[in-house]
C-alpha positions, 0 to 999 in steps of 0.5 A: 500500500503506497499513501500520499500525502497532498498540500492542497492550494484554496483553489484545490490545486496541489501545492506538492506531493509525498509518497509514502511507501515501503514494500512489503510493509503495509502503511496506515495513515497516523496522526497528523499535527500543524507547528506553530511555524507551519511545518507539519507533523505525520505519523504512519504506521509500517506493519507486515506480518512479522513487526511494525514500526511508527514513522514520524516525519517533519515536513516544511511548508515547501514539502521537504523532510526535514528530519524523519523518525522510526519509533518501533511499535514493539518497545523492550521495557520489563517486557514486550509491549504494543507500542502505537502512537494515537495523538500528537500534539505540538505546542511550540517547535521545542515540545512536540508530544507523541502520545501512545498506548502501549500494552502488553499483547491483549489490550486489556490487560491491566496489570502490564499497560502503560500509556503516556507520552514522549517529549521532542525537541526540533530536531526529533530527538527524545527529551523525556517520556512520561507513563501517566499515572493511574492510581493502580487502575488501567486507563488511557486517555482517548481524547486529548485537547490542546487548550491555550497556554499550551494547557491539556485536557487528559481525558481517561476511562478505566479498561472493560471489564471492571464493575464500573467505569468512570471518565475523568477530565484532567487540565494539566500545563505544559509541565503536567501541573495539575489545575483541575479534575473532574469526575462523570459517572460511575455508570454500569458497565452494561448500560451504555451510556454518555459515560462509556461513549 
């Protein structure tokens, strides 16, 4: 599979294009983020049938890479984790965050997932990661919001097959200070719901 990727003009005439490939790799389009200097972030995920790996490039508004990443999707940390990155967010050109899950084999399976995020600099290099912490409990955020002043808003729910679930929405700065949390729910888990949606 071959993905390409277009900079279009208002006028719908394409500005430049990319190709993105890599036989025998299948590649699924990843997330995608806009620099406050207009360059552009897109993730791809490279799979076969043996491994996968997450490709991040940098691209500038003339449609040049200007650096380009290869995160494996199987990460040696204790033991083999699921590695897939879900969200990108960059607030300035310094700080650029690839959030991720990563879990081990089964999606729900509690006591071995870890999910969080790694911090970059311009130049695609890892500054830090950070495994949010759960209180004990398995949850991973599925919708992250930039807000201004490079605030966040995490939003978590535990895993299935607990007696409830709850959502918790976090607005954390850029250094992950705390300013507010707030709680929806329980709600059983069988009954559908706002909350489980």
């Amino acid at each position: 599979m071959t993905q390409n990727l277009t900079k279009m003009s208002l006028s719908g005439n394409e500005i430049w294009t990319l190709k993105f490939e890599n036989y025998p790799f299948h590649v699924f389009e990843g997330p995608v983020a806009k620099l406050p200097n207009n360059d552009v972030l897109v993730c791809f995920l490279f799979e076969d049938s043996l491994t996968s790996a997450s490709h991040l490039y940098r691209i500038n508004p003339v449609g040049e890479i200007k650096w380009a990443i290869s995160l494996p999707s199987i990460v040696q940390h204790e033991i083999d984790y699921s590695f897939r990155v879900y969200k990108i967010i960059a607030s300035t050109p310094n700080d650029i965050r690839l959030y991720f899950r990563m879990n081990y084999y089964w999606e729900f399976d509690p006591p071995s997932a870890k999910n969080g995020y790694i911090s970059l600099d311009s130049l695609g290099q890892e500054k830090h990661r950070v495994y949010f912490d759960t209180n004990g409990e398995y949850q991973w955020p599925y919708n992250i919001i930039q807000t201004q002043d490079t605030h966040f808003v995490k939003v978590y729910r535990p895993t299935l097959g607990q007696l409830e679930l709850l959502l918790r929405y976090d607005l954390v700065d850029g250094e992950d200070n705390q300013a507010w949390s707030y709680e929806i729910g329980p709600q059983d888990e069988g009954g559908g719901g706002p909350v489980c949606t």
